[in-house]
NUSEPA-664196 format. One record per atom (N, C-alpha, C): residue in one letter; x, y, z. Coordinates in steps of 0.1 Angstrom, whole numbers, plus 5000, padded with zeros to 4 digits. Atoms other than C-alpha are relative to their C-alpha. Example, Ala and Ser with C-alpha at 12.3 -4.5 7.8 and 13.67 -1.06 7.14 Angstrom:
2
a500949885000;a512349555078;a500950125000;s499149895000;s513749895071;s499250115008;
This chain:
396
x500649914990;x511049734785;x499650134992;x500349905008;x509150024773;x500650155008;x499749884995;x509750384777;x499550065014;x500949954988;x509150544813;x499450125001;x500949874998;x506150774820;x499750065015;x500849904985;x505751044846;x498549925003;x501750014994;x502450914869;x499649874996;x500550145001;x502050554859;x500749895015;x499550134990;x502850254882;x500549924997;x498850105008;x505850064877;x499649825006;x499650194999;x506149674877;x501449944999;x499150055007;x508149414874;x500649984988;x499750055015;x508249374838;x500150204994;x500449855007;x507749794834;x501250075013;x499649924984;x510249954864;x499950114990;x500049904997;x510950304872;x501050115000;x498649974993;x513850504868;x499750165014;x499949884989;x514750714899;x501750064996;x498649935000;x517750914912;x500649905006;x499150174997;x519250554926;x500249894991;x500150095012;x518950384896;x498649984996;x501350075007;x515750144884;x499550005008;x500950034989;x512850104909;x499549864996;x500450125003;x511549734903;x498950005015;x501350054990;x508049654919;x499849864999;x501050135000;x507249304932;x498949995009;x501150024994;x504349214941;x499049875001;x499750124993;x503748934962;x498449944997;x501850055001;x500148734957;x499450035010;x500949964989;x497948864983;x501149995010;x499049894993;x500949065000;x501149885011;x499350074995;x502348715014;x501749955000;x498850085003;x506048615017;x500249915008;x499150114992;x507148245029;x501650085003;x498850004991;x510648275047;x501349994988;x499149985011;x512248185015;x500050044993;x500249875010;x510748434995;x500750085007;x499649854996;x511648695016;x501650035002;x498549985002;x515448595017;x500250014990;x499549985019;x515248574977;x499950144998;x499949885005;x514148914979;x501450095007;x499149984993;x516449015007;x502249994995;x498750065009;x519548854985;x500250074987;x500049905011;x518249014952;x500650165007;x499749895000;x518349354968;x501750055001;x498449964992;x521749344979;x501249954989;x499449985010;x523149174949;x499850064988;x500349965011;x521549344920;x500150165006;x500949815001;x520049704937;x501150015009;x498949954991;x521549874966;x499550005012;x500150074991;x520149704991;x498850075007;x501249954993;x516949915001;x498649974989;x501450055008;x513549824998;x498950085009;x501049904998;x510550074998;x498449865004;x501250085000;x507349895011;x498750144994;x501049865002;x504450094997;x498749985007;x501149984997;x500750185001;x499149904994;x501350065011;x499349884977;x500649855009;x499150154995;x501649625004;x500949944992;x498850005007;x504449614975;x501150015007;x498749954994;x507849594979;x500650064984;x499249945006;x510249824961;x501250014997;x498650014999;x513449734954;x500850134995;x499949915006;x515950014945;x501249974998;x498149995005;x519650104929;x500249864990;x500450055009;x518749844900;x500550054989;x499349945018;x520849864862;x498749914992;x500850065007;x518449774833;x500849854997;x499250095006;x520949494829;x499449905015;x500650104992;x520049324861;x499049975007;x501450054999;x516449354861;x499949894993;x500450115011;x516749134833;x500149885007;x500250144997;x518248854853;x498950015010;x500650024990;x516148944880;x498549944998;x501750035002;x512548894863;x500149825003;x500050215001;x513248454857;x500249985012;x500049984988;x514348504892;x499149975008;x500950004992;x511348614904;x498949914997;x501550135001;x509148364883;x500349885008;x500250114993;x510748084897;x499749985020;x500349984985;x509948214933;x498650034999;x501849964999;x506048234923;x500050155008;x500849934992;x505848564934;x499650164989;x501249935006;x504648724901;x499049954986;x500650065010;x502748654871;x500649964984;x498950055009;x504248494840;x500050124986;x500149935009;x503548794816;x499650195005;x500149874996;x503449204817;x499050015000;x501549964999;x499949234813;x499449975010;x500650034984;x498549024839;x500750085010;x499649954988;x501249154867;x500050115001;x500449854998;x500349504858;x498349995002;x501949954996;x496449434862;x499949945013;x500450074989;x496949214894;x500350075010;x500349904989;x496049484917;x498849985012;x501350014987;x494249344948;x501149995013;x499549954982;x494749474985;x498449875006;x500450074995;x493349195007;x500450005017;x499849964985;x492549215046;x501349945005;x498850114996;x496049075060;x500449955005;x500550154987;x494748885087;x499349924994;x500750125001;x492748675065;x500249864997;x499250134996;x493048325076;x500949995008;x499249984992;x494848425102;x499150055014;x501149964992;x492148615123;x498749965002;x501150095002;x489248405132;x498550124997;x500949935004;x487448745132;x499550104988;x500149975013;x487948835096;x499349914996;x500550095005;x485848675075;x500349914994;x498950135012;x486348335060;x499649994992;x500250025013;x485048365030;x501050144988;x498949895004;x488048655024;x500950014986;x499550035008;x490448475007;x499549954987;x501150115013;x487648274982;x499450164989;x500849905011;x486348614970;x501250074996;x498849955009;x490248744961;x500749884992;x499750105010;x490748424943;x499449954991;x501049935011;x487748504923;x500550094994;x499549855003;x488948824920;x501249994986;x498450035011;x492748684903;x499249934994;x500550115012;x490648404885;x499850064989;x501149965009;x488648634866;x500850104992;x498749895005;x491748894861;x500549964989;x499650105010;x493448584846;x499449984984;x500750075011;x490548484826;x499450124991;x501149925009;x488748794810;x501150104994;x499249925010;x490448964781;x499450145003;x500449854998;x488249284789;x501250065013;x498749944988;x491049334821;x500750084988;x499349985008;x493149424791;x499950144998;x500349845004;x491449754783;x499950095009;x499749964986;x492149874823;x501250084998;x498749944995;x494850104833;x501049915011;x499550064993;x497449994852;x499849995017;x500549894984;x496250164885;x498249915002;x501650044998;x492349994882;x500949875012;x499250084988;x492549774915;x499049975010;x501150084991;x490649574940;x500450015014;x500250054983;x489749554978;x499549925003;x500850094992;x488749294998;x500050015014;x500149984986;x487849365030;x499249925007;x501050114990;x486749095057;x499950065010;x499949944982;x486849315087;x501049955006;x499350064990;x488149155117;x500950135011;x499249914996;x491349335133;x500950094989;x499349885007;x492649505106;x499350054984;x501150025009;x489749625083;x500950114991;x499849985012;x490149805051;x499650094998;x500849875003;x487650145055;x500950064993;x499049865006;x490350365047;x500549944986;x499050025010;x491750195016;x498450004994;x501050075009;x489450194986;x500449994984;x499650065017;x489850094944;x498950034994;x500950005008;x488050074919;x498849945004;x501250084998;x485849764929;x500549935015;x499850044983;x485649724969;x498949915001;x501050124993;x484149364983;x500350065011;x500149994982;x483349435021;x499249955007;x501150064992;x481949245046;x499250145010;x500949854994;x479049515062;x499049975006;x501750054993;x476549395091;x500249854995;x499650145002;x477649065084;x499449914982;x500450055019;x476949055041;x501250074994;x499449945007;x479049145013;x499450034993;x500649925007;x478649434996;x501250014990;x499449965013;x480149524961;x500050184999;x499749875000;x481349904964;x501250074988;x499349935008;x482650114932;x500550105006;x500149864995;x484550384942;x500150035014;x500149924986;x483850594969;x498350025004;x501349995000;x480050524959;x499349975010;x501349994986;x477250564990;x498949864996;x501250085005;x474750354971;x501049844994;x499250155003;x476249964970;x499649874996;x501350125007;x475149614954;x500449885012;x499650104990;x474849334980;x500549874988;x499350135004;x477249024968;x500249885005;x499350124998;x478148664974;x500649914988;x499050095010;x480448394962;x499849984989;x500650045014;x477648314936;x500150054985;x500049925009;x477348604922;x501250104995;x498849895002;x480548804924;x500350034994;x499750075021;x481848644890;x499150104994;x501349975009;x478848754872;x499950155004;x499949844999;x479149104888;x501050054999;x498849974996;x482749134884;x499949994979;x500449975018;x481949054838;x499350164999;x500449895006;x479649294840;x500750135001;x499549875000;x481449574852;x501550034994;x498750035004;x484549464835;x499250074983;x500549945011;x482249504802;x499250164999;x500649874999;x480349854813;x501550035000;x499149925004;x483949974813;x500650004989;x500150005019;x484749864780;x499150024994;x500949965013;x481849974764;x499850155006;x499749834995;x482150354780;x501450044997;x498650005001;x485750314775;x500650125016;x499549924982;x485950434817;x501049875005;x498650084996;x489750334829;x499849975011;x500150004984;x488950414864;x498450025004;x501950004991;x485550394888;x500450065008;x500149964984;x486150594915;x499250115001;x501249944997;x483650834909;x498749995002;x501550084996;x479850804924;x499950004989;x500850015009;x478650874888;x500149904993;x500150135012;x479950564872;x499549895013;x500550104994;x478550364902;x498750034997;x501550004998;x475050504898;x499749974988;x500150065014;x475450424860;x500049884997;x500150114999;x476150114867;x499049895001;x500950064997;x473549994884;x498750044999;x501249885005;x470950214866;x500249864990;x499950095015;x472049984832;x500149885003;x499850105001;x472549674846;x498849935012;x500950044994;x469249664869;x500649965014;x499350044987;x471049584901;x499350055013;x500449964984;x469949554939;x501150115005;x499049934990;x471149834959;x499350035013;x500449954986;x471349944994;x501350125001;x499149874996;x472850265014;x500849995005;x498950084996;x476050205025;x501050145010;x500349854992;x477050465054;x501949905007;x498550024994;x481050455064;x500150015018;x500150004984;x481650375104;x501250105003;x500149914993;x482150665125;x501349995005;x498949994990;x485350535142;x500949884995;x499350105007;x487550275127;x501649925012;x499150064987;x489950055157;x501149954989;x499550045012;x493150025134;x501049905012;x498650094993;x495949675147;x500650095005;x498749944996;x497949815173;x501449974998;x498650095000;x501949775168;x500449965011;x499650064991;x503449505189;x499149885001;x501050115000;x502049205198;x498449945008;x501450025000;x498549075193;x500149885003;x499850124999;x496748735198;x500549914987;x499550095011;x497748605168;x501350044989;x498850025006;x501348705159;x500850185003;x499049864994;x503749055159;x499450094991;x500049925013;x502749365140;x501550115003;x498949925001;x506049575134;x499850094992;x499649865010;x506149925122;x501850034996;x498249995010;x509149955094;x500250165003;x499849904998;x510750285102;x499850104984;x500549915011;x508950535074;x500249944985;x499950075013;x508550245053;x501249944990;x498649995008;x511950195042;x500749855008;x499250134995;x513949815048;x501250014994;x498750015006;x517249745041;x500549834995;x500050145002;x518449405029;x499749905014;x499550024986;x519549285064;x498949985006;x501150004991;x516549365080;x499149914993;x500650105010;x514349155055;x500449885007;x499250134992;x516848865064;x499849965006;x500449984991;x516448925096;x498549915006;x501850074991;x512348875103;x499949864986;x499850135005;x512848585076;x500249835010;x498750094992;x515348425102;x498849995012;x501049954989;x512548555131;x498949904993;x501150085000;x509548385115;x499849884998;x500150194999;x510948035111;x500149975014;x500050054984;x512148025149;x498750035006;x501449944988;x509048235165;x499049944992;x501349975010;x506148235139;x499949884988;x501050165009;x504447965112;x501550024986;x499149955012;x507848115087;x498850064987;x500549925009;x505648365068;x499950175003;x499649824999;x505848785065;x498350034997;x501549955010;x502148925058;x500250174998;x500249905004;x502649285039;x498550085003;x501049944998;x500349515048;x499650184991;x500149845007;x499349905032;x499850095005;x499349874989;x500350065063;x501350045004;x498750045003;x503849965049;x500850015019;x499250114983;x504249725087;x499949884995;x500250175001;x504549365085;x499949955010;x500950164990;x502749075105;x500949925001;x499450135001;x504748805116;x498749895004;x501350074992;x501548565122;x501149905006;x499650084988;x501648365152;x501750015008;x498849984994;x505148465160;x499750055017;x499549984987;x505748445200;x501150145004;x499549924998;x506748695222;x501450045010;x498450044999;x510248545227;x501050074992;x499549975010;x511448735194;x500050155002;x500349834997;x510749085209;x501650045001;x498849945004;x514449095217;x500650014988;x499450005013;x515449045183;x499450144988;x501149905010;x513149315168;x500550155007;x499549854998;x515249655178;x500450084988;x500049825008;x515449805149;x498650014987;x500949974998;x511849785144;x499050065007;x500549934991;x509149965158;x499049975004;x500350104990;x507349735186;x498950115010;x501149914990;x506050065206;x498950094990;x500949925007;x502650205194;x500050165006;x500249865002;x503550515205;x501350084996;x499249975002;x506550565192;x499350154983;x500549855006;x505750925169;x500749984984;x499750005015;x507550795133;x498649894994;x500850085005;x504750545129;x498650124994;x501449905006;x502150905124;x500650064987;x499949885008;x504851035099;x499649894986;x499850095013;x504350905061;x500950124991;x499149875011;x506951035037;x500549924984;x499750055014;x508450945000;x501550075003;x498450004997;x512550904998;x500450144999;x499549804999;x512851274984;x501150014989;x498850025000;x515851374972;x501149955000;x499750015017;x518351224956;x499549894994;x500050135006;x516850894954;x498950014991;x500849995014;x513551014931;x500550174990;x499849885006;x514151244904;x499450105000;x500449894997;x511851484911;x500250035016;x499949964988;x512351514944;x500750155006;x498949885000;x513551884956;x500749995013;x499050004989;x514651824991;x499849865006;x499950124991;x516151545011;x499749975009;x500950034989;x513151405026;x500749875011;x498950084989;x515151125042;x501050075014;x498849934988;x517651325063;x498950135002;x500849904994;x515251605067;x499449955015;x501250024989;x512751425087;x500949945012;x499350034992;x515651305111;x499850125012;x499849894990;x516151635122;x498650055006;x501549984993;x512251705127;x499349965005;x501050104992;x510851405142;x499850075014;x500249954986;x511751515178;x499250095005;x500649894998;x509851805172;x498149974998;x501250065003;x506451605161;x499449935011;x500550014986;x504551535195;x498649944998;x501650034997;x500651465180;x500449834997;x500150154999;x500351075188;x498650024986;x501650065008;x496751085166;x500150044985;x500349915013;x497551325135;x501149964992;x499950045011;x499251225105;x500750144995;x499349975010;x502151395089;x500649964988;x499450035012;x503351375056;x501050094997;x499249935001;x506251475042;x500550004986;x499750015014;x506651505003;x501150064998;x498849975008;x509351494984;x500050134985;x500249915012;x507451704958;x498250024995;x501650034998;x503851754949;x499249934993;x500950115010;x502851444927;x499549955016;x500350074992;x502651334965;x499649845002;x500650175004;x502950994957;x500349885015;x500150114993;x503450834991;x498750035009;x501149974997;x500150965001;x499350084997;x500649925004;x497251054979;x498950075007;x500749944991;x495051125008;x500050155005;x500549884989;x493751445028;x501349995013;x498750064979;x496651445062;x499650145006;x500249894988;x495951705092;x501450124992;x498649935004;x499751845078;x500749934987;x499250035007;x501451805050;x500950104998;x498749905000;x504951935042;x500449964986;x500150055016;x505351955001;x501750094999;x499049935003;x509052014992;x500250064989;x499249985010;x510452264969;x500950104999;x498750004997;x513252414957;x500850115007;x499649884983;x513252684987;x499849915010;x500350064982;x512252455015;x499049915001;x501250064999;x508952325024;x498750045003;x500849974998;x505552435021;x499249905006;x500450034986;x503252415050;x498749984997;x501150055011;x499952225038;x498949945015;x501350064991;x496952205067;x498849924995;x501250045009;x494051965060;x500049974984;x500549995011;x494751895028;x501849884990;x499550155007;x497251674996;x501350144999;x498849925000;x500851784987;x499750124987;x499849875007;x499652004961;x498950094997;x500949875001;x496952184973;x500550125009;x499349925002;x497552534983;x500749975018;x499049954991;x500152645012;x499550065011;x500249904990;x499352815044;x501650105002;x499049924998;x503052915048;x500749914987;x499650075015;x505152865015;x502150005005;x499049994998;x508852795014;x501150025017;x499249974983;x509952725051;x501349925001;x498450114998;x513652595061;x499749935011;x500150114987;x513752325090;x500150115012;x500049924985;x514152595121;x498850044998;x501549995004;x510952725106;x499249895002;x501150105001;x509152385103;x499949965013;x500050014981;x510652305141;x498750055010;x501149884986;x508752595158;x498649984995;x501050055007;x505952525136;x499349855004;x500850184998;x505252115139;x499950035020;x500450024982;x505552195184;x498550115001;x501249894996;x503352495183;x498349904993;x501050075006;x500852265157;x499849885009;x500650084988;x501151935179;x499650015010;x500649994984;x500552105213;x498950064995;x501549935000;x497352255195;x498949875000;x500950115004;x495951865193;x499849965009;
């Protein structure tokens, strides 16, 4: 295992140390677990770590409280449960977010899965992946009910007016794609980044470089105005459950394992709104699902936070037990709190209506904007954030 660096992305074969021990990332092939995966992980966590598991923003899971001694057994572990890749290179470049209804939602596209199995083909097969950061990373977006606008990578497939489009970035200007060509547009921009030596694309300029040098069709590619995101609770085709601020415990894992053989087809689908899908699960299993969260209006599903204190090492205050005391006080159903543990803001690098950046006075008070842009109020204690988050949700 090599040395760990501030700001990279840990893996299986690369973890993480925290303030709970090792962080170990697995990451499931297009965010799936069978029933038996999910109790190997459920099993692992409880015999190796310390029994909690972080789902993240990429549909990972995180296992935590991990000795470098029993990652080791854990890696063989996890190969013979297929759920990563047989070498550190590949499972640090196999970074694709995939719609998580696809094949599941008749109104996602079906050609979903075929273009992220291109996607891994080509990962596998082209030695230029190699010269990628560990962070370069793919979308596939079929629409349907749980589309993909808000997430984007380096290289976004999206169905748009009923075509696929090839989207760098955050780039306006987009190349229309299909199955034929994907391949053949997925070399070339694999080789324009090795010959610029660019790790990451998420800027328009290396899209409009792109397809300046490589002669490419383009069209204007204009983001929809209103975006209908899966409600939690149950849909026509299975359960969506919001995990309480992302965070599982062994038990619970076990649990919707035990739920999706009785109710549902026995499979979990990960999502990067860190909830899980039971597809087709019946709504016979609702009793079983209380310490889940089943109601869309329940007000922890708007917060997003990172463990905090003590469990990452930078963390300055105990975002865990903090946000206990301040939920009841958080009232806007529509707006989006965050709550950092510190300002790398790693459980959300997004814009949020509020964010709360801890340090080591309290928590600065962050409107419109990321955990470490500037403050409107700096260093507040919880009686302070109280009166603050009611006076801010009754303004929405």
């Amino acid at each position: 295992m090599n040395n760990i660096r501030r700001g990279w992305c840990p893996s299986l074969y690369h973890p993480m140390k925290t303030g709970d021990g090792w962080l170990c990332r697995v990451k499931p092939p297009f965010a799936k677990l069978t029933s038996r995966q999910a109790r190997f992980i459920a099993r692992s966590a409880s015999d190796l770590g310390n029994g909690f598991i972080n789902l993240s923003q990429k549909a990972n899971l995180q296992l935590r409280g991990f000795t470098r001694e029993h990652i080791q057994q854990f890696i063989p572990l996890v190969k013979n449960e297929n759920l990563c890749s047989p070498d550190a290179l590949e499972e640090g470049k196999r970074n694709i977010l995939i719609s998580p209804l696809a094949g599941i939602d008749p109104s996602c596209h079906q050609d979903t899965m075929r273009y992220a199995q291109c996607i891994q083909h080509e990962i596998i097969e082209n030695e230029t992946v190699k010269f990628l950061t560990g962070k370069f990373s793919f979308v596939i977006d079929g629409g349907g009910l749980f589309p993909l606008i808000r997430h984007h990578a380096d290289i976004n497939l999206r169905i748009h007016h009923d075509q696929w489009i090839l989207q760098l970035g955050h780039a306006k200007q987009v190349i229309p794609c299909n199955l034929d060509n994907c391949v053949k547009l997925l070399k070339q921009i694999l080789q324009f980044c090795n010959k610029h030596n660019y790790f990451r694309l998420l800027h328009q300029d290396y899209a409009d470089q792109f397809i300046r040098e490589n002669s490419c069709s383009k069209q204007s590619y204009t983001y929809p105005t209103s975006i209908e995101k899966l409600s939690i609770g149950q849909f026509p085709h299975g359960y969506h459950l919001g995990i309480p601020f992302g965070l599982l415990h062994n038990q619970d894992l076990s649990l919707l394992a035990d739920i999706s053989d009785q109710y549902g087809n026995s499979t979990l689908q990960l999502t990067p709104d860190r909830t899980i899908i039971l597809p087709y699960c019946s709504n016979a299993a609702h009793t079983h699902l209380k310490s889940f969260i089943t109601d869309k209006q329940d007000p922890r599903l708007n917060i997003i936070l990172c463990p905090g204190k003590p469990y990452c090492l930078q963390g300055m205050q105990p975002v865990m037990k903090d946000v206990k005391k301040l939920i009841r006080f958080w009232h806007s159903k529509l707006q989006t709190l965050h709550i950092s543990g510190c300002a790398k803001g790693c459980a959300s690098p997004l814009k949020n209506p509020l964010t709360l950046c801890a340090t080591p006075k309290g928590y600065n008070f962050i409107l419109h904007g990321r955990a470490n842009d500037e403050s409107l109020y700096k260093n507040l204690d919880l009686e302070e954030i109280s009166a603050k988050l009611i006076t801010y949700s009754e303004m929405k």
